[in-house]
N, C-alpha and C positions, 0 to 999 in steps of 0.2 A: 634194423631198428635205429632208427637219428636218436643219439643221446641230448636229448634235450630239452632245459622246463617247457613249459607249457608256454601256451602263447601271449597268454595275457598276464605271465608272474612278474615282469618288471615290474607294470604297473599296479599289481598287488603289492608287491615288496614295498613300493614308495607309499602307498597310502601307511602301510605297515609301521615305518620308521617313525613315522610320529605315534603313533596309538602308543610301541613300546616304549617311548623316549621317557613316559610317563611311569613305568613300570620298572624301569632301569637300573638296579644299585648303581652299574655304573657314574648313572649320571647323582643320584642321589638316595645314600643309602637308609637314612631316615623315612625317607619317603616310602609309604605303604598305602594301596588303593584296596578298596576293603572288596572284600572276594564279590558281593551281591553285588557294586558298581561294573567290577568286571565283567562279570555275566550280562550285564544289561547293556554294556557296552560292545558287548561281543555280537549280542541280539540284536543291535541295533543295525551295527554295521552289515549285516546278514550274513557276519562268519561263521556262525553254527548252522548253517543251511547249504553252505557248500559242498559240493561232491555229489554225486551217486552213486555208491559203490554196485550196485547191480545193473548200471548201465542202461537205465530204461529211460533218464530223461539225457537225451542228447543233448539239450543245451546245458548241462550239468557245467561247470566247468571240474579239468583234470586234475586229479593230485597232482599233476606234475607243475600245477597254474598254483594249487593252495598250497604250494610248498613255497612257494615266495613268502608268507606269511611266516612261518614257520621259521628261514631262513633269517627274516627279523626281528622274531623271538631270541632266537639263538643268540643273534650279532648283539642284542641289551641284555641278553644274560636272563630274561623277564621271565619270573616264575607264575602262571597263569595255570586255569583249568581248562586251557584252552582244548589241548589235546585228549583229556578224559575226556568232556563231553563229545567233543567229535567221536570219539571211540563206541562212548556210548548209542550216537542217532546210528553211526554205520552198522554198528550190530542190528539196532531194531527194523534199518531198514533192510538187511537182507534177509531178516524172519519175515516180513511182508505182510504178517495178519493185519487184520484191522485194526487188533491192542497195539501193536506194536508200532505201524505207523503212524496210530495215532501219539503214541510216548514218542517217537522219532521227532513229529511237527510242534510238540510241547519242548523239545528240548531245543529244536530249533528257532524256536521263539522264546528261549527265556524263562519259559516258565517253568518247567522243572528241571531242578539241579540234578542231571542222574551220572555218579561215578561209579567207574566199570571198577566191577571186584573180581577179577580173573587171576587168582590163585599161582603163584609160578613154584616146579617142584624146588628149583636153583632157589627162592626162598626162602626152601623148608615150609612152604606150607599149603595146604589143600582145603577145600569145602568139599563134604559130599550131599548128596541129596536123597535118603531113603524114606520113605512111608509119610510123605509129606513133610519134613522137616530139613531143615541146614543143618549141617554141625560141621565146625570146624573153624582154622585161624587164615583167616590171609592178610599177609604181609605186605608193607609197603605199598597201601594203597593210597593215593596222591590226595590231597583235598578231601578224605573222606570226612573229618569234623565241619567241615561246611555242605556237604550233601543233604537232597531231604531225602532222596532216596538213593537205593546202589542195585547194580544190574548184576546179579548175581551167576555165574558159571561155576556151576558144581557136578561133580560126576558121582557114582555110583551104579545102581543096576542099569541107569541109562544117562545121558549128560543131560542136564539141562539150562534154560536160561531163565531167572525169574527175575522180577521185578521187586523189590522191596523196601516199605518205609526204612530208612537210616535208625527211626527211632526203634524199631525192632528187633536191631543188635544188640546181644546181651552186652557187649562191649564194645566201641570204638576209643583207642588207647592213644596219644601220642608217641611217635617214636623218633627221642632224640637223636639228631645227626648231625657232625660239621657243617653242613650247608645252611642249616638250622630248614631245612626245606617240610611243606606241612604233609609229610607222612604218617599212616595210621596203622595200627594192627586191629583188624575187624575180627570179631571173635561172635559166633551162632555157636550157638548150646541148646541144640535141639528146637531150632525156631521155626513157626508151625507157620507153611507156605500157602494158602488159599491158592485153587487149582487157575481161576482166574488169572493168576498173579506169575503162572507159568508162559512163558510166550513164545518156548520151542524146548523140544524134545529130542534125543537121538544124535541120527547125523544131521537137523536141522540147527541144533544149536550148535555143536561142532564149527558146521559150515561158515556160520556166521560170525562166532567169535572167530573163527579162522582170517575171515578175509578181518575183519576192527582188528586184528594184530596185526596183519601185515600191511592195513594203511598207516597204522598207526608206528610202526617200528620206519617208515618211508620219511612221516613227518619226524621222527627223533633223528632221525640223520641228517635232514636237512637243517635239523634245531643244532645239531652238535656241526656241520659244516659254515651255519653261520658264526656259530663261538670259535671256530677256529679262524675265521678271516676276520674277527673281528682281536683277536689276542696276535695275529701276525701285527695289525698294523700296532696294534701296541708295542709287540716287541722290536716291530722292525725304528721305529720310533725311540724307542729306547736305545737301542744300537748305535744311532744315532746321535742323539743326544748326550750321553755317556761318554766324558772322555778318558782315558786312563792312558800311560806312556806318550802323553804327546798329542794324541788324537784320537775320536771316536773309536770305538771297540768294534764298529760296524768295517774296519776296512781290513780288520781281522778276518783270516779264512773260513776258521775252524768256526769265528760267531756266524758266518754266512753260511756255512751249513749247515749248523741249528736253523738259523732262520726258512732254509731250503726246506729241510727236512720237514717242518713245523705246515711249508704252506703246500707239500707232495702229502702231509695225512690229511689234511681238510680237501682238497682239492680230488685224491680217491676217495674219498667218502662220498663228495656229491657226482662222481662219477657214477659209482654203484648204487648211488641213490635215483639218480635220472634213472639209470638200467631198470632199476625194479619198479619207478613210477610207469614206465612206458610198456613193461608186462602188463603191468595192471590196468591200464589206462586200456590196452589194447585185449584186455578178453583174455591173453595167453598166459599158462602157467608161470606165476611168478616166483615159483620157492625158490629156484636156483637160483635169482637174481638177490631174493631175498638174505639167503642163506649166506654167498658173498656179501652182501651189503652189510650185514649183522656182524659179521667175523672183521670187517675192516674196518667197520665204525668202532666197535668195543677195541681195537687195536689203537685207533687215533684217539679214542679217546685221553690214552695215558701218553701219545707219541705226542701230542699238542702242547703238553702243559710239561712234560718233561726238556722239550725243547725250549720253553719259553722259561720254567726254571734257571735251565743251565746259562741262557742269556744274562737273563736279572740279578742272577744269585741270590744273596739275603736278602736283597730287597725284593724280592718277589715274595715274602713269607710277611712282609712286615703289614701290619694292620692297614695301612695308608697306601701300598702298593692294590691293585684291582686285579692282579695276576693268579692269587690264592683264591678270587673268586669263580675262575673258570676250572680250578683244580676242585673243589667241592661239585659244581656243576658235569664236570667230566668223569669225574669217580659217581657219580648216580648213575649218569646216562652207560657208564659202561654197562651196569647191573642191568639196566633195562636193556642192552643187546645180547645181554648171556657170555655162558663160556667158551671158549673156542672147541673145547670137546660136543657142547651142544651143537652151533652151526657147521664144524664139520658132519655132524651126522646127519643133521638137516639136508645138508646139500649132495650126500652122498644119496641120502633117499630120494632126491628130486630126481637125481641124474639117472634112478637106478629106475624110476618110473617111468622117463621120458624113452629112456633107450632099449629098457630090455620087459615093460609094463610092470617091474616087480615094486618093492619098495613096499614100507612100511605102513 
């Protein structure tokens, strides 16, 4: 298997650079572009239309081509819905009903805001789904205050995937955080599902959030692989620039191995990340790939900024330095790859599937 983006990601990535440039603290941290312009700009460009995670249209282009995007998210730091809603259309389109590819072609035109509420236990929190109703809190759901609707993954006597209005929720809460990043706690207190409004059942909803998690954990690592080439050249630049005893602090050993260090976690990241785009891309089991990628992205994520710390020192803490802003950014994404007791088990099941048909 060629570890390698897709074929047309360059020239994703470049159109990319400009769209986040606009989005950027780095570039300007006043600057805020209001969530419904992003949407429509998203629509416009036809980045919520990319992909097909069930493989039926060949001229789809690859994750491995829409991770160029991703990897220019990352590099401006650019907080967008970009990735919910992709999350969202890939779920509906591997349900495949008519509901649901019809919600898939609505979200990929703009019109409906739909953010995935998919529960994590590493949260603390769950939805269930009995006798037609939700109940339950999920945590840390990304842009839910801007949603009109949320695609709901709740389990009980059986899983399911519903569809529903945002306004529905007895509660969507903000949840303070250093990054100041727009997370929610969604809370159903017995909220009553019309069956219509159900759009997979069993092991079909399973299946389906199955695969919107693991495209979607593909593009976070290629989000956290571009913030790491984007904080090297900062640090490595600083290095540089930086004189103390005489001369740059760059011709020091010990800062060249921070530096080193800092560009072996970004650079394993997008290793293991190509690895699992090209499972995927190609039909074959991707959890082992996944499993690795998970446990080395959540590992870079603190190997990046810790490096880049040790470089800067105080100044990397100060309001005016842009280095504390990939440490807010890096400490999210860790949460979203899990603990490394998770993805070892993860990957122990994969292997235990592929080799001996067991597993969990």
């Amino acid at each position: 298997m060629e570890l390698a983006w897709g074929e047309d990601f360059a020239a994703l990535a470049d159109v990319s650079k400009s769209v986040f440039a606009r989005y950027s603290p780095l570039e300007d941290r006043s600057n805020t572009v209001p969530f419904a312009d992003q949407v429509a700009q998203f629509a416009e460009l036809g980045w919520l239309q990319l992909g097909d995670p069930t493989g039926a249209d060949a001229d789809s282009p690859s994750l491995a081509t829409i991770a160029g995007i991703f990897v220019e998210a990352g590099r401006a730091l650019a907080a967008t819905p970009l990735l919910e809603l992709a999350m969202s259309r890939d779920t509906a389109l591997v349900i495949g009903t008519d509901e649901a590819t019809g919600l898939a072609k609505r979200i990929g035109n703009g019109e409906a805001v739909v953010v995935p509420v998919f529960p994590s236990p590493e949260w603390g929190s769950a939805v269930t789904y009995e006798n037609g109703t939700l109940d339950g809190v999920a945590l840390a759901v990304d842009h839910a205050g801007d949603a009109d609707s949320f695609l709901v993954y709740a389990s009980g006597s059986e899983s399911v995937v519903a569809v529903v209005e945002a306004s529905s929720a007895t509660a969507v809460e903000a949840m303070p955080n250093m990054g100041g990043y727009p997370m929610f706690a969604v809370t159903f207190d017995k909220v009553p599902v019309a069956d219509g409004a159900v759009l997979a059942r069993g092991a079909d909803a399973d299946r389906a959030v199955e695969v919107a998690e693991q495209r979607g954990a593909v593009l976070r690592a290629a989000q956290l692989y571009g913030a790491g080439l984007k904080l090297l050249d900062i640090t490595v630049l600083y290095a540089q620039q930086r004189h103390q005893f005489g001369g740059p602090i760059g011709r020091f050993q010990a800062v060249q191995y921070l530096c080193t260090d800092l560009a072996i976690a970004a650079h394993f990241t997008s290793v293991h990340a190509r690895s699992a785009a090209a499972a995927l891309d190609a039909g074959l089991d991707p959890q082992p790939h996944i499993g690795l990628m998970r446990k080395q992205a959540a590992k870079a994520a603190q190997e990046i900024v810790h490096s880049a710390h040790e470089v800067h020192a105080g100044i990397g803490y100060m309001i005016e330095s842009n280095v504390h802003l990939f440490t807010d950014a890096a400490k999210r994404w860790q949460f979203d790859f899990g603990s490394a007791a998770r993805n070892d088990a993860d990957i122990v099941d994969a292997l235990d599937r592929i080799y001996t048909g067991t597993g969990r």
